[in-house]
VMD Tcl script that draws the C-alpha trace (Angstrom):
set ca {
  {50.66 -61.08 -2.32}
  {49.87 -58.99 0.63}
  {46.92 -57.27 0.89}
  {47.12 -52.85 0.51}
  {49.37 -50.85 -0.76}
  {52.69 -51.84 -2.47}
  {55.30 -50.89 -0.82}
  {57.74 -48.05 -3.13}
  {61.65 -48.47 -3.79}
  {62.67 -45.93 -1.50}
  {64.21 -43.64 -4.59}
  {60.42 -43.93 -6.28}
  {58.82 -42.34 -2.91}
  {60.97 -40.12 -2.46}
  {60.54 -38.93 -6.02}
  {57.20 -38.59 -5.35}
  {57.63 -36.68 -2.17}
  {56.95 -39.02 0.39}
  {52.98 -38.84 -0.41}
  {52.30 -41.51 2.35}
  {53.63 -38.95 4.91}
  {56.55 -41.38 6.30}
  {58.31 -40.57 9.28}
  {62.44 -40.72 8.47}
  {62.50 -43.62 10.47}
  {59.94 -45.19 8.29}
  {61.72 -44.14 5.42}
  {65.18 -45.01 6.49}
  {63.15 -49.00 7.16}
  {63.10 -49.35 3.29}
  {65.93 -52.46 2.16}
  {67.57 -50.17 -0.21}
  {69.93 -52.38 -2.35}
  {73.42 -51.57 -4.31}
  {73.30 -49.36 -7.57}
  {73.81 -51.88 -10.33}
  {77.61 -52.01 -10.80}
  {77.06 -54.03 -14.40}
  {75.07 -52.22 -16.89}
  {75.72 -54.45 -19.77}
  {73.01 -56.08 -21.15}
  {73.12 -60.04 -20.21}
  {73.70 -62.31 -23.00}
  {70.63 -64.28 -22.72}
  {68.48 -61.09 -24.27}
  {68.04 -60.90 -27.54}
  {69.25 -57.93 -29.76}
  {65.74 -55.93 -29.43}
  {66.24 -56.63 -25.84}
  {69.73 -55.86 -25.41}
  {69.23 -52.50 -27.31}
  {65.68 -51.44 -24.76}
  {68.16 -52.27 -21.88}
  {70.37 -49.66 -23.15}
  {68.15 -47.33 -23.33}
  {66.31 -47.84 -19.96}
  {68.76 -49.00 -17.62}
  {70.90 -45.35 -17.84}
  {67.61 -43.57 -17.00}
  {66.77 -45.98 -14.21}
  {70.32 -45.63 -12.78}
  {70.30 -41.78 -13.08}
  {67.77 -41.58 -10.82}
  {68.94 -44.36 -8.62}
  {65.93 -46.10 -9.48}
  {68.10 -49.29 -10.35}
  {70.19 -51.75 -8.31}
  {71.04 -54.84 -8.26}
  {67.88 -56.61 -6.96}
  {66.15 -55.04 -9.71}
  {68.43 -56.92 -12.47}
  {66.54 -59.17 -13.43}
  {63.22 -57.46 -13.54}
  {64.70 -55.35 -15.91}
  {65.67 -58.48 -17.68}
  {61.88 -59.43 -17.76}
  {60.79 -56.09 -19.17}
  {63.31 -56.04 -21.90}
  {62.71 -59.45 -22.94}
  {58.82 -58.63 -22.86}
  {59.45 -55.57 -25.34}
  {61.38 -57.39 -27.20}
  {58.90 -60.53 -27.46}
  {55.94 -57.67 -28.16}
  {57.92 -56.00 -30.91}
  {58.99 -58.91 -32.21}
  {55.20 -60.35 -32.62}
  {53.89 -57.24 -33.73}
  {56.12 -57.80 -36.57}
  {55.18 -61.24 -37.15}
  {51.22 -60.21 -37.15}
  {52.33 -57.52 -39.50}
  {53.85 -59.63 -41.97}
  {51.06 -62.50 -41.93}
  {47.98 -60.50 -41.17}
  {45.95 -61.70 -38.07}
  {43.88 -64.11 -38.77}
  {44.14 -67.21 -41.02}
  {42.23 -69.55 -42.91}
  {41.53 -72.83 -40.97}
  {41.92 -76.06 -42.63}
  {39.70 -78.12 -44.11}
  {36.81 -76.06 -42.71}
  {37.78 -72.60 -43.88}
  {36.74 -70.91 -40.59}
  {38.68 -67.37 -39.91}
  {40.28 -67.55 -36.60}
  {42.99 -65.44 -34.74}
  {45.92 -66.31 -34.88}
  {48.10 -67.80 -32.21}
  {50.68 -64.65 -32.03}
  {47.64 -62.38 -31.25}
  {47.25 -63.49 -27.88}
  {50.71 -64.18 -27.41}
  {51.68 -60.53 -28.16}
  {48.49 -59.45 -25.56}
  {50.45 -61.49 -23.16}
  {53.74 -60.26 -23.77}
  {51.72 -56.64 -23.90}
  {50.58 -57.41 -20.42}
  {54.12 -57.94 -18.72}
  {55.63 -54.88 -20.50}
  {52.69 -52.86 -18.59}
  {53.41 -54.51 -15.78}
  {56.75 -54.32 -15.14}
  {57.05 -50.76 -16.42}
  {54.53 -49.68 -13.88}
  {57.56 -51.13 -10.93}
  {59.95 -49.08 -12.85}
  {57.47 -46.00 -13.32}
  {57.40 -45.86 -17.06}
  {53.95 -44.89 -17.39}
  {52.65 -41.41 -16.92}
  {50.33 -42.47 -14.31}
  {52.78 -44.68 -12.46}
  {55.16 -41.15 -12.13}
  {52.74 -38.66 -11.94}
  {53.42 -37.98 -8.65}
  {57.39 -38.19 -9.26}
  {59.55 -34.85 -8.26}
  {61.60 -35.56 -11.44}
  {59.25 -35.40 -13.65}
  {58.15 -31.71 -12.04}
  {61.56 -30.70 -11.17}
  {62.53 -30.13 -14.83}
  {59.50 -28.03 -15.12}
  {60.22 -26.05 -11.85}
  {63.37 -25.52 -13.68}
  {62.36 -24.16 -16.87}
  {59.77 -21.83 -15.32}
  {62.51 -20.74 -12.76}
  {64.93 -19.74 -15.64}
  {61.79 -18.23 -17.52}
  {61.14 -16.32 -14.76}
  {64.72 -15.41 -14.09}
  {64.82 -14.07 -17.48}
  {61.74 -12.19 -17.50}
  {63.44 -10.21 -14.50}
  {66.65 -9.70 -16.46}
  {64.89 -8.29 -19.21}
  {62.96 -5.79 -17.09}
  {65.41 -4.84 -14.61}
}
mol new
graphics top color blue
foreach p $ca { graphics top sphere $p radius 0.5 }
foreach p [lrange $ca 0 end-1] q [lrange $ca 1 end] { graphics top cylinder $p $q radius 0.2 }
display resetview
């Protein structure tokens, strides 16, 4: 990886209002790849997976945040959620540690660090996508909708008084 900053999907800095202070040359540089054209979930997720696709990937494409270079990062992060979920369950159901044998020592068991694993990549990968509150803090959508709603509070202050 090269040292610095990571360079932004050109949809994710513009969001964010060009915070670098790009020229629209520098801008227009960005490779800036095809909105996804297939939105169906691949067949090699699973059925967690295939449902967190369908929730994310119409959000991502809304905001042009999605194309089809990104396709299989997406795959990644679903399958990660799904993996997490899934062993989350697993550590539900069987507690997480168990009883070695002969010995009878209490250690952790396997699915604990597989799930912190599995944890890891979902951060990760969400953090590409902006998913976290940090990683879109600086995102115009996120503040547009709030813009909004104080606009049309505003608005209707005015109409009540005038």
């Amino acid at each position: 990886m090269k040292p610095g900053t990571k360079t932004k999907p050109l949809a994710l800095e513009q969001y964010q209002g060009n915070p670098g202070h790009k020229t629209k040359a520098e801008l227009a540089d960005h490779i800036v790849g095809d909105a996804m054209t297939d939105m169906e979930p691949p067949k090699i997720l699973d059925a967690v997976a295939r449902k967190e696709w369908r929730r994310v990937a119409p959000i991502l494409s809304k905001y042009n945040i999605l194309t089809d270079l990104d396709r299989n990062t997406l795959i990644l992060y679903c399958q990660s959620w799904s993996d997490y979920t899934t062993l989350t369950a697993t550590l539900r159901e069987l507690g997480a540690t168990y009883e070695s044998e002969p010995s009878g020592v209490i250690k952790p068991r396997p699915e604990v660090s597989m799930r912190r694993v599995a944890w890891l990549e979902v951060v990760r990968v969400s953090t590409e996508f902006g998913f976290t509150p940090s990683s879109r803090a600086g995102m115009q959508i996120q503040f547009n909708s709030v813009r909004k709603s104080i606009k049309e509070q505003m608005d209707d202050l005015d109409d009540d008084f005038s």
